[in-house]
C-alpha positions as CSV (number, residue, x, y, z in Angstrom):
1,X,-86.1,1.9,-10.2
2,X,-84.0,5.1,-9.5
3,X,-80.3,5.5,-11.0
4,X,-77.7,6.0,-8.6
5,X,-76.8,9.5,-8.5
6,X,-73.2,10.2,-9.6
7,X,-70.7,10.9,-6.9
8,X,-69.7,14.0,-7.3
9,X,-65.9,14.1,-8.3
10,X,-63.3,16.2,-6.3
11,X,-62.2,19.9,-8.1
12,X,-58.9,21.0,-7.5
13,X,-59.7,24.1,-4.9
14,X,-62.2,21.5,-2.7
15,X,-60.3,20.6,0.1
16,X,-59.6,17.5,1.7
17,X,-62.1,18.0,4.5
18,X,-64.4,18.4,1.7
19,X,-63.9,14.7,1.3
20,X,-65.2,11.4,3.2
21,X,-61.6,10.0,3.0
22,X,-60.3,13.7,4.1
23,X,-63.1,13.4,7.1
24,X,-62.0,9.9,8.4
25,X,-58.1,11.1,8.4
26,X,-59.4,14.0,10.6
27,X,-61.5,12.0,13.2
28,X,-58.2,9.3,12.8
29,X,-56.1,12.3,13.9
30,X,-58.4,13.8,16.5
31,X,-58.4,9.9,18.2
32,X,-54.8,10.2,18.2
33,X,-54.8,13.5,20.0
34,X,-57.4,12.3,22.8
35,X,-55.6,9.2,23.2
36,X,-52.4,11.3,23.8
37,X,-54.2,13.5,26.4
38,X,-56.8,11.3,28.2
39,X,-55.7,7.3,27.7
40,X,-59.4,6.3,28.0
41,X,-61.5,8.9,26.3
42,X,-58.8,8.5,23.7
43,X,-60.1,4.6,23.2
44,X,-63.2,5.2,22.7
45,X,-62.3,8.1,20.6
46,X,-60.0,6.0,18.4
47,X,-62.5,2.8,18.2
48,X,-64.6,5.3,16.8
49,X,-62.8,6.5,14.6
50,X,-61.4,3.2,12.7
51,X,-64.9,2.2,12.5
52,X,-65.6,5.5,10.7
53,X,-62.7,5.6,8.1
54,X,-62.5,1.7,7.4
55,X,-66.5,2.0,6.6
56,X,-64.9,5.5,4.5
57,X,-62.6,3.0,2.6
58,X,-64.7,0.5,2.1
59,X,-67.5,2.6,0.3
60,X,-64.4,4.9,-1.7
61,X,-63.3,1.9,-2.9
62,X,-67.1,0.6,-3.9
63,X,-67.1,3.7,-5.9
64,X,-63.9,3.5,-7.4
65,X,-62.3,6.5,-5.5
66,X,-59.1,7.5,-4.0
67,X,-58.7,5.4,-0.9
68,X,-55.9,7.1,0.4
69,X,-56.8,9.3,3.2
70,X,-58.7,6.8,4.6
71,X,-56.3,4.1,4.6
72,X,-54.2,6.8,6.4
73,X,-57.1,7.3,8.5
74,X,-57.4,3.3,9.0
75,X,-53.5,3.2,10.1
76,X,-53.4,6.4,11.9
77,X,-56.3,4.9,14.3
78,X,-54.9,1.3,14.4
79,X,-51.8,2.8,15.6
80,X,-53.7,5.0,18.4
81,X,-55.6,2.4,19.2
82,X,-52.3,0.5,20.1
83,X,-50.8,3.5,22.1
84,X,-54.4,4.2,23.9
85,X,-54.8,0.6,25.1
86,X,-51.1,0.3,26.4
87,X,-51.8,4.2,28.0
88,X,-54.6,3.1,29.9
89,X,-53.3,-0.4,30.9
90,X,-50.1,1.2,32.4
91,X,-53.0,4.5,34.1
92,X,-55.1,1.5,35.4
93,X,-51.9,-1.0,36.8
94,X,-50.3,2.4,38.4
95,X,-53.3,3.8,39.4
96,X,-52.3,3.3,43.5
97,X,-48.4,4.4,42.9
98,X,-50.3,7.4,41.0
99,X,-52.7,8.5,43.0
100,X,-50.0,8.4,46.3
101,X,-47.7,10.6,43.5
102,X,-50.5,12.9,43.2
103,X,-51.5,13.4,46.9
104,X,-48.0,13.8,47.8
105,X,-47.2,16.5,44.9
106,X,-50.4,18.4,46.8
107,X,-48.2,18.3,49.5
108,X,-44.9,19.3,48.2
109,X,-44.0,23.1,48.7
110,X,-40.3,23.2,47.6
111,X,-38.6,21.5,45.0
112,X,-36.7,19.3,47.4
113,X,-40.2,17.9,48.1
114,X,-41.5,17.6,44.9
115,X,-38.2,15.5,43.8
116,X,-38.8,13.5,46.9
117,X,-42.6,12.7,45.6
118,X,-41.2,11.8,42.2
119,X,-38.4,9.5,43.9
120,X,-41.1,8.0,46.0
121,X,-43.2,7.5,42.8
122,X,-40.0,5.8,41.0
123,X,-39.2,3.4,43.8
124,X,-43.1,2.5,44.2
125,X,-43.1,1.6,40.8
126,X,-39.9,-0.5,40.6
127,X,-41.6,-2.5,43.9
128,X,-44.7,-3.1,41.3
129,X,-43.0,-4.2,38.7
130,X,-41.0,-7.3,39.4
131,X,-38.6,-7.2,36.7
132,X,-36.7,-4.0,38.1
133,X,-33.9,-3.8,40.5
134,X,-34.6,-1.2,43.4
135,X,-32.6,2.2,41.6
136,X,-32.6,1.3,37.9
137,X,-35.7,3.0,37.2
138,X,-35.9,6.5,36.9
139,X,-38.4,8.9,35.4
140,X,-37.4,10.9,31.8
141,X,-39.6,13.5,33.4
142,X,-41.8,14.5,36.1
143,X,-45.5,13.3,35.4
């Protein structure tokens, strides 16, 4: 029967990368950039990286480490989780009003025209979604 090695403990100059808790905040964050960018890569991204960082607290806290990056990293990837499903869900319901926004922004030479694509794109959503009036919604910006 072998002894369990020792884990080796953290010295002040390592840095948190150096870490496994320090990793799984990094992958956490890196999910919550993808899911900000690309909705659907960012899912899988962020599924990975919860996986990752609550097996990273789980074994910290076996070995009677700091858990607190990768609690970070657990919450960090819960919450992109959240924002990538609800990203995707709103790409994948819009995806007709989108694609017409898209073909008609190819389109669009002037200004006046590209307005008139993103008014088209406002009133096509408001007919999708039943709950608003024709003219209340309008876009904060131009997708």
């Amino acid at each position: 029967m072998t002894t369990p090695s020792p884990t080796p403990q953290r010295t002040p100059r390592q840095s948190i990368v150096d870490t496994s808790g320090g990793r799984a905040l990094l992958i956490a964050l890196a999910g919550l950039a993808m899911a900000m960018l690309i909705p659907l890569v960012g899912l899988v991204f962020t599924l990975f990286a919860l996986g990752v960082s609550l097996r990273t607290t789980l074994e910290l806290r076996r070995a009677r480490e700091r858990i607190g990056a990768a609690v970070a990293g657990v919450a960090i990837s819960a919450f992109s989780l959240l924002f990538a499903g609800g990203a995707a869900f709103v790409q994948l319901y819009l995806a007709e009003e989108l694609a017409a926004y898209y073909n008609c922004k190819k389109g669009a030479g002037t200004l006046s025209a590209q307005q008139h694509c993103v008014d088209e794109l406002e009133r096509a959503i408001e007919r999708r979604i039943p709950v608003l009036e024709p003219g209340q919604f309008e876009l904060p910006f131009a997708p």
